[in-house]
Structure formats: C-alpha cells, structure tokens
C-alpha positions as CSV (number, residue, x, y, z in Angstrom):
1,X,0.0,0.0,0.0
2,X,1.5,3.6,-1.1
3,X,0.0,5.4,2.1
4,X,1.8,2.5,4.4
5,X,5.4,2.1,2.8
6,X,5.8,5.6,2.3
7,X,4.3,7.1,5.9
8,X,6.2,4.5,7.8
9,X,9.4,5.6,6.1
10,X,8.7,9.5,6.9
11,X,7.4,9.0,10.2
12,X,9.6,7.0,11.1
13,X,12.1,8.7,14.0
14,X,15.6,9.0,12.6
15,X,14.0,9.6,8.9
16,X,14.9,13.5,9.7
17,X,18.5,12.7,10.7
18,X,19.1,10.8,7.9
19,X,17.3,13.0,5.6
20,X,20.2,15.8,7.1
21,X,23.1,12.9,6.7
22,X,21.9,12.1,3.3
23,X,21.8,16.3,1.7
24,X,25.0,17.5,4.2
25,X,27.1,14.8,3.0
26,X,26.3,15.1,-0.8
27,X,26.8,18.9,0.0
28,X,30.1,18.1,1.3
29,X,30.9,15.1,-0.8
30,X,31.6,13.1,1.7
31,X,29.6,10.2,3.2
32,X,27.8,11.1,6.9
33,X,26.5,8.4,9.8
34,X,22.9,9.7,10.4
35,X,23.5,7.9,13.8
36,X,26.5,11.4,14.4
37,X,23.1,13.3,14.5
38,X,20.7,11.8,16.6
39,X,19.1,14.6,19.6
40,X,21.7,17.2,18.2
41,X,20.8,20.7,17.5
42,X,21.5,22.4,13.9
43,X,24.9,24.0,15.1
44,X,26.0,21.0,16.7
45,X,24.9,18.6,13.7
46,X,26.6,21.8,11.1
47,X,30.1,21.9,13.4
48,X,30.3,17.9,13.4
49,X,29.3,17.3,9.8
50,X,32.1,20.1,8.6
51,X,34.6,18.4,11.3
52,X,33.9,14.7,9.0
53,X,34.7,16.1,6.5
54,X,37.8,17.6,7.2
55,X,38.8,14.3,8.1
56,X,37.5,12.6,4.8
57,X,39.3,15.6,3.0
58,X,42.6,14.7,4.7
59,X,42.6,11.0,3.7
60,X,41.0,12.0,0.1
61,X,43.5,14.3,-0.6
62,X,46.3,11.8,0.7
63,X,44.6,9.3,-2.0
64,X,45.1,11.7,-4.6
65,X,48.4,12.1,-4.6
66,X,49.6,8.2,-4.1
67,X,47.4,7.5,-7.1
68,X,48.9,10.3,-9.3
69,X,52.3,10.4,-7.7
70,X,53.1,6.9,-6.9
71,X,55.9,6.9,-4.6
72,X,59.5,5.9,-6.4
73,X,58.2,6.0,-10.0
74,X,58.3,9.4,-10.9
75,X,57.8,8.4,-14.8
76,X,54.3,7.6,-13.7
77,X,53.8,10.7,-12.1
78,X,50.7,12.8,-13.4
79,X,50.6,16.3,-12.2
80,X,47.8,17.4,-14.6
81,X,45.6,15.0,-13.4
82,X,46.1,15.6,-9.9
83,X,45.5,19.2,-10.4
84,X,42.1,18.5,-12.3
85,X,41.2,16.8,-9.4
86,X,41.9,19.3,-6.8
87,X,40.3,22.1,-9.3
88,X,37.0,19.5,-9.7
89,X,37.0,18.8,-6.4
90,X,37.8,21.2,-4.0
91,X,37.0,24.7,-6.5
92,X,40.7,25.1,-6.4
93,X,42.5,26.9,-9.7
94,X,45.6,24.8,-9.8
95,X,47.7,24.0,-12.9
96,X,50.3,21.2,-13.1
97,X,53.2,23.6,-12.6
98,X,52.3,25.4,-9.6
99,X,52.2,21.9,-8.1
100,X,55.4,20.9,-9.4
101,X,56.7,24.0,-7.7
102,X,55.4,23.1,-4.3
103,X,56.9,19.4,-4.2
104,X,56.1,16.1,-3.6
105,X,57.0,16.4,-0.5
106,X,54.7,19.4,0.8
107,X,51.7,18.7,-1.3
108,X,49.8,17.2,1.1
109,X,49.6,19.9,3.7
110,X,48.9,22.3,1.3
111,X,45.8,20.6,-1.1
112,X,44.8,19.6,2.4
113,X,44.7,23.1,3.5
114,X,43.0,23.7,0.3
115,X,40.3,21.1,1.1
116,X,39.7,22.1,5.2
117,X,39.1,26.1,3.4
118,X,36.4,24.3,0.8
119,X,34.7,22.1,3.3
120,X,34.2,25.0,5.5
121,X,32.8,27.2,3.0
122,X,29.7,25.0,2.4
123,X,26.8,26.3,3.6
124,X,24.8,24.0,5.3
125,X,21.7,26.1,6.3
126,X,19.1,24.7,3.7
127,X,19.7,21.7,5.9
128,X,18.4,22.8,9.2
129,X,14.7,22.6,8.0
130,X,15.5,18.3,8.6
131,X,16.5,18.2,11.9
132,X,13.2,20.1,13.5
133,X,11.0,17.9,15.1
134,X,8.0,18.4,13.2
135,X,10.1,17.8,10.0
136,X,8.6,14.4,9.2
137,X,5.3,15.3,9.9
138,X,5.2,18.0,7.6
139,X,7.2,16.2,4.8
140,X,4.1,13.4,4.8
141,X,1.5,16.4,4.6
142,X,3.4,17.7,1.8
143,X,3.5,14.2,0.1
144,X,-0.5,13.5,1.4
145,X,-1.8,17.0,-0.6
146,X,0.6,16.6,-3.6
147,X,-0.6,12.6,-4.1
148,X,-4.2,12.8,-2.9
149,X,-4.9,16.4,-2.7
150,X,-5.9,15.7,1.0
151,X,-4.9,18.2,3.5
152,X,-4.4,18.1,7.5
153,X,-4.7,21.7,9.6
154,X,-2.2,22.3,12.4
155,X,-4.4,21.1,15.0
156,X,-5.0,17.8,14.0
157,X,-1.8,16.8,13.6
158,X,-0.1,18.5,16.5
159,X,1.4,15.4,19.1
160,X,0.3,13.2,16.4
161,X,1.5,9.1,16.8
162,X,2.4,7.6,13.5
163,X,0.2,5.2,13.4
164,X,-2.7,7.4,14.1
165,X,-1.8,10.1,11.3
166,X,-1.1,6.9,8.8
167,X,-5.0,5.5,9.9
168,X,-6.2,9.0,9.3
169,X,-4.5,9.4,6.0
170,X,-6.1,5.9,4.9
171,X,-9.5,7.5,6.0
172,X,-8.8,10.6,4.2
173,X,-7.5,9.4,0.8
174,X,-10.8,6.9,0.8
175,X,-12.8,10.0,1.3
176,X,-11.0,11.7,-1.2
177,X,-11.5,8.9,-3.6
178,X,-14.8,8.6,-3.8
179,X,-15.0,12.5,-4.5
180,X,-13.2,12.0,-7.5
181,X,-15.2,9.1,-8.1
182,X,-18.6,11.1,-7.8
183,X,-16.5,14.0,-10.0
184,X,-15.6,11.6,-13.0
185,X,-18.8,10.2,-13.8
186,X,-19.7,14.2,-14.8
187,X,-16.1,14.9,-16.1
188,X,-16.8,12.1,-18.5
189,X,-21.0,13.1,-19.1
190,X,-19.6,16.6,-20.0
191,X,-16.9,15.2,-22.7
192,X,-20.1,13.4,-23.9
193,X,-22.5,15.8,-24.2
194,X,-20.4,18.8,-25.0
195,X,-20.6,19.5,-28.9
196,X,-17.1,20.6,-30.4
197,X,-15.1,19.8,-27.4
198,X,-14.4,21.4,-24.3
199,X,-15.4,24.9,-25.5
200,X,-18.5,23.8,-27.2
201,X,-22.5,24.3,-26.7
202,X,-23.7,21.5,-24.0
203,X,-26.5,19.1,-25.0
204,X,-28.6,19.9,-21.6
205,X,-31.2,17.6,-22.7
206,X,-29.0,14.5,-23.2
207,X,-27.2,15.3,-20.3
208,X,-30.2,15.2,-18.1
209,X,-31.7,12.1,-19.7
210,X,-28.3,10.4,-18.7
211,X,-28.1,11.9,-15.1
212,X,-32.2,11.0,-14.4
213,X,-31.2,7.7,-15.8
214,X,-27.8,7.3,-14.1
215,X,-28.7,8.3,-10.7
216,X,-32.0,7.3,-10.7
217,X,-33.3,11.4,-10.2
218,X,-36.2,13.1,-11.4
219,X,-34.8,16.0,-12.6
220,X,-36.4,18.1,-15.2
221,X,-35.2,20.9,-17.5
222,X,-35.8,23.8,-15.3
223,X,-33.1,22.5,-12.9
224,X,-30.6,23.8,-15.5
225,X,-32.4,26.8,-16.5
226,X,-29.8,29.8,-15.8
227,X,-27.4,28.0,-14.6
228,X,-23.5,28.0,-15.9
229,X,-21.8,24.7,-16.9
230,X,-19.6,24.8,-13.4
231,X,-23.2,25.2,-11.7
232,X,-24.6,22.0,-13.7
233,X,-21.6,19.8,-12.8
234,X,-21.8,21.1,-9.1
235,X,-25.8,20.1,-9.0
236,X,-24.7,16.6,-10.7
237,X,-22.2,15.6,-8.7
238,X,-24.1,15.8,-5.4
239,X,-26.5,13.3,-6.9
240,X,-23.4,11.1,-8.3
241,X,-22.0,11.1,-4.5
242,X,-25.7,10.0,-3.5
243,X,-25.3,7.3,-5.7
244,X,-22.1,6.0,-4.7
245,X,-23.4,6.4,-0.9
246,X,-26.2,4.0,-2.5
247,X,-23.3,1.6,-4.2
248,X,-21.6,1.3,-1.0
249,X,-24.3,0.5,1.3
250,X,-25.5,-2.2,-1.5
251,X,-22.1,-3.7,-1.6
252,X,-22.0,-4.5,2.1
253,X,-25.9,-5.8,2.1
254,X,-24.2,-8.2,-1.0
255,X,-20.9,-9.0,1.0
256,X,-23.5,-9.9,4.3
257,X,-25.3,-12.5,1.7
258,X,-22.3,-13.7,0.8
259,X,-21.1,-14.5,4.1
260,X,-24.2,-15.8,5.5
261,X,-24.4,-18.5,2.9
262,X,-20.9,-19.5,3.4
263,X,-21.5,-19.0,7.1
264,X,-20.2,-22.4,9.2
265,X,-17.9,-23.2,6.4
266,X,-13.9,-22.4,7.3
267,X,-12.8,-19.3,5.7
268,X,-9.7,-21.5,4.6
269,X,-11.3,-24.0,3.1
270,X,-12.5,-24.7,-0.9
271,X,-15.9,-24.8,-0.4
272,X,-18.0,-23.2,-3.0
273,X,-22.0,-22.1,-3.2
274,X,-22.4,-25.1,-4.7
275,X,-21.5,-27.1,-1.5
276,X,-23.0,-24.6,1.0
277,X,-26.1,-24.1,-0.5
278,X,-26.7,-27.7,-1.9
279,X,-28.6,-25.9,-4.5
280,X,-31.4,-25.5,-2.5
281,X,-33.1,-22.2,-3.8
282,X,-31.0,-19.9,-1.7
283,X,-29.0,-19.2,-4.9
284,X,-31.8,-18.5,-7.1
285,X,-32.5,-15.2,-4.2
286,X,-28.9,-14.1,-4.2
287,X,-29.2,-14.3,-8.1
288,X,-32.9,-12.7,-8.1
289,X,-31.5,-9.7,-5.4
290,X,-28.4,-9.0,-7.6
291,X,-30.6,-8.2,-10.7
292,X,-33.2,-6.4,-8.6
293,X,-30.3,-4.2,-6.9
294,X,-27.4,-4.0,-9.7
295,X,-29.2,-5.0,-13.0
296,X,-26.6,-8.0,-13.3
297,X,-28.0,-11.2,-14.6
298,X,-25.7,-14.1,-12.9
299,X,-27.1,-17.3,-13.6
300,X,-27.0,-19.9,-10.4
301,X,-25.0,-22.4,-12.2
302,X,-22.2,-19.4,-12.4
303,X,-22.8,-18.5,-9.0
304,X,-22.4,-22.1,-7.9
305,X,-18.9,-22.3,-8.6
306,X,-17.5,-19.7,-7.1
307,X,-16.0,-19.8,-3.9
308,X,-16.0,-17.0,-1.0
309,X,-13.4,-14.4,-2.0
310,X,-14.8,-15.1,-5.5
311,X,-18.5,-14.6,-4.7
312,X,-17.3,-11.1,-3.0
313,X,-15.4,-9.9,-5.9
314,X,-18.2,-10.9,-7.8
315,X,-20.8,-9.3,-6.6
316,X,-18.8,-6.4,-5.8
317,X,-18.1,-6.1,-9.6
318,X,-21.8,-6.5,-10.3
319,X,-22.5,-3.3,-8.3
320,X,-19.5,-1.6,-9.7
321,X,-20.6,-1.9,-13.2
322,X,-24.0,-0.5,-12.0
323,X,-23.1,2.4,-9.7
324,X,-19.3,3.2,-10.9
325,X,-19.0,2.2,-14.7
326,X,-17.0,5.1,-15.9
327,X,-14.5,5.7,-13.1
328,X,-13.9,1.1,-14.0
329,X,-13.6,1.9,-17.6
330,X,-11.1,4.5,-17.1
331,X,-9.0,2.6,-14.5
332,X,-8.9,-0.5,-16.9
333,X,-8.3,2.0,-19.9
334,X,-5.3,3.4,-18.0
335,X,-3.7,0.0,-16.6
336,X,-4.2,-1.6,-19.7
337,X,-2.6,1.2,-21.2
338,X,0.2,1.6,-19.2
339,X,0.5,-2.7,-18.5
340,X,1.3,-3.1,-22.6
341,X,4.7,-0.9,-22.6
342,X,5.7,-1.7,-19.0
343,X,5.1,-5.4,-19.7
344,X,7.5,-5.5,-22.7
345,X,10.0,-3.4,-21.1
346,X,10.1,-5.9,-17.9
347,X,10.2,-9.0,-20.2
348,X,13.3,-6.7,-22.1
349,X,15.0,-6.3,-18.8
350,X,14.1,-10.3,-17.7
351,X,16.3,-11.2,-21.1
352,X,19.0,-9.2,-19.9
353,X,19.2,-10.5,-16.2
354,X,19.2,-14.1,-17.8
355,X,22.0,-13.1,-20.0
356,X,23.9,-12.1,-17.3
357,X,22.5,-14.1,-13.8
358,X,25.4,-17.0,-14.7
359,X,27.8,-14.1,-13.3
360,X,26.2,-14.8,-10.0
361,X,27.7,-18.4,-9.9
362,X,31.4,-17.2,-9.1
363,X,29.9,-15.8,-6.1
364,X,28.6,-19.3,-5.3
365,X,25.3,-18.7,-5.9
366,X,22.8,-20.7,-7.7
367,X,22.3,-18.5,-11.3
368,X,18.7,-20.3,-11.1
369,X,17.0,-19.3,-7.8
370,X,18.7,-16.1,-7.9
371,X,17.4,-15.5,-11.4
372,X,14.1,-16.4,-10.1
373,X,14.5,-14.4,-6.9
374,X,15.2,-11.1,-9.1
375,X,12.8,-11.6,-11.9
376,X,10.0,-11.5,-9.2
377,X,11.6,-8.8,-7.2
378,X,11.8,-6.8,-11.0
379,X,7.8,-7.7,-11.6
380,X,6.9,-6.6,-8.3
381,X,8.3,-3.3,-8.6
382,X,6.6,-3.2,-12.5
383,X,3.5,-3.9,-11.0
384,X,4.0,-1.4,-7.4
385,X,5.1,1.8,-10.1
386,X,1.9,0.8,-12.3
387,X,-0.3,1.1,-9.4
388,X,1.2,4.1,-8.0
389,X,1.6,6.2,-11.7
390,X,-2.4,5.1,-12.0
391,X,-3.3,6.8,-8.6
392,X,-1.6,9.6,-9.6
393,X,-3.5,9.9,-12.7
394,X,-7.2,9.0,-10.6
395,X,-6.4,12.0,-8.4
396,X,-5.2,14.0,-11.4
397,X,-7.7,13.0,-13.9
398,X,-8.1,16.9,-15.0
399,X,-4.9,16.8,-17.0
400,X,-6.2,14.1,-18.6
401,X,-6.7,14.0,-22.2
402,X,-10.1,14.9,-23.4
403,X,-10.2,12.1,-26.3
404,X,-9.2,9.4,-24.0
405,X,-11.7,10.7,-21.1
406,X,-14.5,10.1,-24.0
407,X,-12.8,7.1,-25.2
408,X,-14.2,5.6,-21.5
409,X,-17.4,6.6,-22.1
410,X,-18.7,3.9,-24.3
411,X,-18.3,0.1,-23.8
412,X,-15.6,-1.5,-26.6
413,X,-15.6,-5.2,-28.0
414,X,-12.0,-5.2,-26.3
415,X,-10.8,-7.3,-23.9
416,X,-11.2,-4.9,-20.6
417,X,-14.4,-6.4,-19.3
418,X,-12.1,-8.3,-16.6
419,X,-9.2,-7.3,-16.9
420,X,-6.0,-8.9,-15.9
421,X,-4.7,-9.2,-12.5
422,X,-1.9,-8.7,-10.9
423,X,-2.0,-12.4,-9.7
424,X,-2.4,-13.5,-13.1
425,X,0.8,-11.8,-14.2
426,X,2.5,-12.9,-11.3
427,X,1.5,-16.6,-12.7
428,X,2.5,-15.8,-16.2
429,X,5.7,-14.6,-15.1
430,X,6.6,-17.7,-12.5
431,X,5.7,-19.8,-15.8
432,X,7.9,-17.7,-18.1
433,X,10.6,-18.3,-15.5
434,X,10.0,-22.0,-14.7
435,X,10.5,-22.2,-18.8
436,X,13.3,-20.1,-18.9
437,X,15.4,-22.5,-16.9
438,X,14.2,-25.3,-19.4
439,X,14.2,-23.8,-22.7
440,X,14.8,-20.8,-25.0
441,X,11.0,-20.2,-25.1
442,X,9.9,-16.2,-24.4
443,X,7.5,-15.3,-22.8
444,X,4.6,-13.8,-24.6
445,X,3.4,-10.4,-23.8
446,X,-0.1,-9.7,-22.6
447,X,-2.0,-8.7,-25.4
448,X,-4.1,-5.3,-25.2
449,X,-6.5,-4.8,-28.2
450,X,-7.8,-1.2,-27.5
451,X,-5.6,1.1,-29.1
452,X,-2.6,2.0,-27.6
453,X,0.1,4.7,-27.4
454,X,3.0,4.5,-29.0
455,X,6.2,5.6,-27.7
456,X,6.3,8.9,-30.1
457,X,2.5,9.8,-29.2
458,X,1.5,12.8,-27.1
459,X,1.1,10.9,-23.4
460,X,-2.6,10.8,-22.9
461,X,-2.0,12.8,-19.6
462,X,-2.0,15.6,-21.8
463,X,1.2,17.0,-19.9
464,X,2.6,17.4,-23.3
465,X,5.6,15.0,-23.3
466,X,5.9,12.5,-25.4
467,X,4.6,9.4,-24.0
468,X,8.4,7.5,-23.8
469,X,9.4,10.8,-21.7
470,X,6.3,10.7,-19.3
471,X,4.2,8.0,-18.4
472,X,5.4,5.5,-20.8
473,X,9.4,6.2,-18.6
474,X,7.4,5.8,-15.2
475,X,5.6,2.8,-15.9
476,X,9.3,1.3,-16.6
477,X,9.7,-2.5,-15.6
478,X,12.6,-1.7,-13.3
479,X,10.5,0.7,-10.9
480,X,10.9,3.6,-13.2
C-alpha cells in the first residue's frame, strides 16, 4: 500500500536525521552516519558534519596524490591530473606547474589546507529545516496534498502518533476517492455531451436524460435553466455522491449475503455455493436480489462455482458496473494502457538478467534461484510503479486528455471487461521463468487490443511529453 510504505518511512524517528546525513554529505561530498546526528541541534549537527569532512578531505586528498604520484616511480607521475582533481573537487584553480613547484614532498599539507578552506565554505543552512521535530510530519502532509490532494490543519496533527496520522491518512485518501469518483462520472458526461469539445455548446437535454437515468433522479429541465456549466456539474455531482453512498451500502448488504451463505464453512477451506447451499433455492435469491439491486443477470450455475473471495469480488463487480461504470472503464483503460509498454520493457529487462545471472555463480550462488529471486523482485516493482503512476493519474484526472476521457465513455468489444490481474501476471511470469530454466522459449506479452500509445504519441495525460518521456518512462519495468 503507497500510504503504508511511504508514511512508515517518513514517520519514522531517525527519517529526519538521515534526511540531514543524506543532503550534508552530498553537500560536502563526503559520506555522513545519520547515527552522528541523533538529539543534536542544527549548530551542533553543522560543526560535526564540517569536522567529518575535514577528516575525509585529509585522507582523500592523501589518496590523490599516491594515485597520481606513486611513490618511487616518478615516470608515472601525473601532475595534470592531480591538479584536475583538486580544481574539480575542492574549487581550487591549480595547474600542473604550480604543483610541481610546491613538491612532492609538501603537497599534502597544502591541497589539504585547500580542502579544510572548501569544506568550510559550504553552507549547510538549507539543511536545518530536517532536523526540527515536526520535519517528518510536515514532509508526509506535503507528500499527502501533492498525491491525494488531502490536506491536514495544524491542529489535527499536533502530538500526532504515527500510526494514528497513517490510519487517518487511509480514511482521508478513501474520502477523497470517492470524491473523484462522484467528479468523474460528470467529467466524463460533460466530454459526452459537449458538442465541439471542451469549448462547445452543451447538449442539456442528453445530459439530463443520462443523469435521471444514471442516478435514478427526477430532474427536469428547469433544474438547469440559468445555470452556468460549473453550476450543472456542481448540482450533478451531489446526486453522483448519492449514488455512490447507495453503491456502497448495497455492496455490504451483497458482501452480508455472501457471508451468510458460506457461514459455518472455514474461511480456509475450498468450499463453493455449490457445497454450501446444496442448491437448495437460496442461490436463485442471491441471483434474483443482484438483478433487482445491480441489474446483473448471474445465472446460479455461475454462482455455484464460485468460492467465498470469488462470490465477493463478484458481486462487488456486479454493483460496480452498476453504480461506478465510468470511473472502472477509465482505470482498466489506463492500466491496460500503461501494462502493454511496461510489460514488454520488464520482459526486455528479464532477457538481460538471464544473460547475465550466470555471473552470480562465481559468487557461489545458484544462477537459477537467484534468477528467479530477481525476476520476481523486477515484476513486483513493475507492478508497485503501475499502481502508483495510476493513482496519480485518478487524483489527477483533469490533466487528462479529453479524447481518451471520452474514449471511457462507451463500452468497446476489447478485452477490458475483466481485466488482468496482478496475480495473473504474477502466474505468467513464474511460468515464463520456470521455462526459462528449461528452454529458450519467451515469454509472450499480454496482449491489449484497444488502441494504444505509441512511444512517439503525445502521453494521454496531456502534460505534453511525449509518451516515452512521461508516463510511458514511469511505468518502466525496473520501478521507473
């Protein structure tokens, strides 16, 4: 889950410290101990970070010189380089002369005189801001508004626990979710129903047959008499967050008949509705109070064979296609999307580890379970930076592009209906690699037949990049 890995990691206690550690030290060029830091003030953590480095200058410097100036073979002596390296790395103007005029001998006091002058010329004052107490606080509401648009006042975060603030986030981003939800279906009627794109007249009467027959309203035309487009989608989307209140109470009365006719049977178990119910009639009601409720029309025998986390996502999906169709058609549309270029990258990138994992057998490790071990570590973070780009794109879906917003509106003959898993790509790529350590066979890509975007097109974010230089490079297989 993004909110848990990355909250735990800001909010974690010494994530300020090493925050400091991590900028002072590439300041400095040097390499800091976050552990050096721990309950020290700015001045004290400033003075022991520019003492460090004095040291790491002396032995740098020291280095230097028996690199360049080898001791007893003057022939390989290199004074220009040296001096490049004192210019590049300590802002010093030397030239190989004015070296050679100092000596050998008294180089090193001098370049590390140089270096002590450099180090404590760095200002380290933009750091400061990482070692106040509230620093990791305010660094997860900075990432909480900028990834979910969700904001915390002073108050309620004042002598917050971790775990409290995470919990809260969690509540917030759901909240905030189905906002954008409710917002979506509207974003996507007004693509519909606008004529000539965003700046053209809006079909009012198509738009409220829709919405009365969407949200199950009664509104009539004089509801948008006089009233401006921002108005409209304002009135519409209180009635689309009514109807998601609606989906979401359905889904738990489906979830409670789910669980009541698997009730008694272990949760661990295989047991299906066929086995629980004995096809005794009590399918043919769930069946009957799904098409009343959702519209779906699930036949018992392909109720029968589904087993409890099966029923749930089943039914779940029933009232999902009823109550949320566009905001599913646009998450499938981008995943999908997204899935076909970072699939063939990571299957790119698998080819190369293969051609290179026999490497790992000089370090006496099996080249076949460490192959396996990193091909699932690559497809996991495929898979993590697919989930996370999508989110950003959900909670961003105004800079999406208007054709693709419309291309959601209408159901295709493509293969999006149920789309695939991450468990079923997890099984493909266990298969691919099970093969791979018995053959030459590839494995085959996951086929997407809606149209996608090429690596030259426009990226349908409409942030106008191409799509290789924005989405396209953050969906990459190796956690892009």
């Amino acid at each position: 889950d993004q909110i848990d890995e990355r909250l735990e990691d800001i909010l974690a206690p010494n994530y300020g410290v090493e925050t400091f550690a991590a900028a002072a030290g590439s300041l400095l060029g040097t390499e800091l101990d976050p552990k050096d830091y721990r309950g020290s003030s700015y001045e004290e953590a400033e003075r022991i970070a520019h003492d460090e480095a004095e040291r790491m200058a002396e032995s740098n410097v020291q280095d230097a010189i028996d690199e360049n100036l080898p001791p007893g073979d003057e022939e390989e002596w290199n004074w220009g380089a040296l001096a490049k390296w004192a210019n590049v790395r300590y802002g010093a103007n030397f030239r190989d002369r004015d070296l050679k005029k100092i000596g050998r001998d008294m180089l090193d006091e001098k370049l590390v005189e140089v270096a002590r002058e450099w180090v404590q010329s760095v200002d380290l004052s933009d750091t400061e801001r990482f070692l106040e107490k509230d620093f990791g606080v305010k660094t997860a509401r900075a990432w909480l508004l900028d990834k979910f648009g969700i904001q915390f006042t002073d108050r309620e975060v004042e002598e917050i626990e971790p775990p409290a603030m995470i919990e809260l986030a969690h509540q917030r981003a759901e909240e905030a979710y189905d906002h954008r939800e409710s917002e979506y279906a509207i974003m996507a009627a007004f693509n519909r129903f606008r004529e000539g794109g965003s700046r053209g007249a809006l079909d009012r009467e198509g738009l409220l047959e829709w919405a009365n027959r969407r949200f199950q309203t009664n509104l009539s035309i004089d509801d948008l008499k006089n009233k401006q487009g921002e108005e409209i989608a304002k009135l519409l989307i209180g009635h689309s967050e009514k109807a998601n209140e609606k989906a979401q109470q359905i889904t738990k009365e489906a979830h409670a008949q789910v669980d009541k006719l698997f009730a008694g049977a272990p949760s661990s178990s295989d047991a299906t509705l066929r086995s629980v119910t004995g096809m005794n009639g009590k399918l043919d009601a769930l069946a009957d109070w799904l098409k009343k409720n959702t519209g779906a029309e699930i036949s018992t025998e392909e109720l029968a064979k589904l087993d409890r986390d099966a029923a749930q996502r089943k039914v779940t999906q029933a009232v999902e296609d009823r109550f949320r169709p566009e905001m599913r058609r646009m998450e499938r549309a981008l995943l999908l999307q997204l899935l076909d270029s970072a699939w063939k990258e990571h299957l790119l990138a698998m080819d190369h580890l293969r051609s290179s994992v026999g490497l790992r057998g000089y370090a006496q490790v099996d080249p076949k379970v460490e192959y396996k071990r990193e091909g699932m570590r690559m497809f996991e973070r495929m898979w993590d930076s697919l989930g996370a780009y999508v989110t950003d794109l959900v909670f961003k879906m105004e800079t999406l592009d208007e054709n693709f917003v419309k291309s959601t509106w209408v159901e295709t003959e493509a293969r999006h209906d149920a789309g695939p898993t991450a468990t079923d790509i997890a099984e493909q790529q266990q298969a691919g690699i099970d093969a791979s350590n018995q053959s030459e066979r590839k494995l085959e890509p996951i086929r997407n037949r809606e149209q996608k975007v090429g690596r030259n097109d426009p990226c349908p974010c409409n942030s106008g990049k191409k799509y290789k230089q924005c989405c396209g490079k953050s969906g990459g297989a190796a956690g892009a």
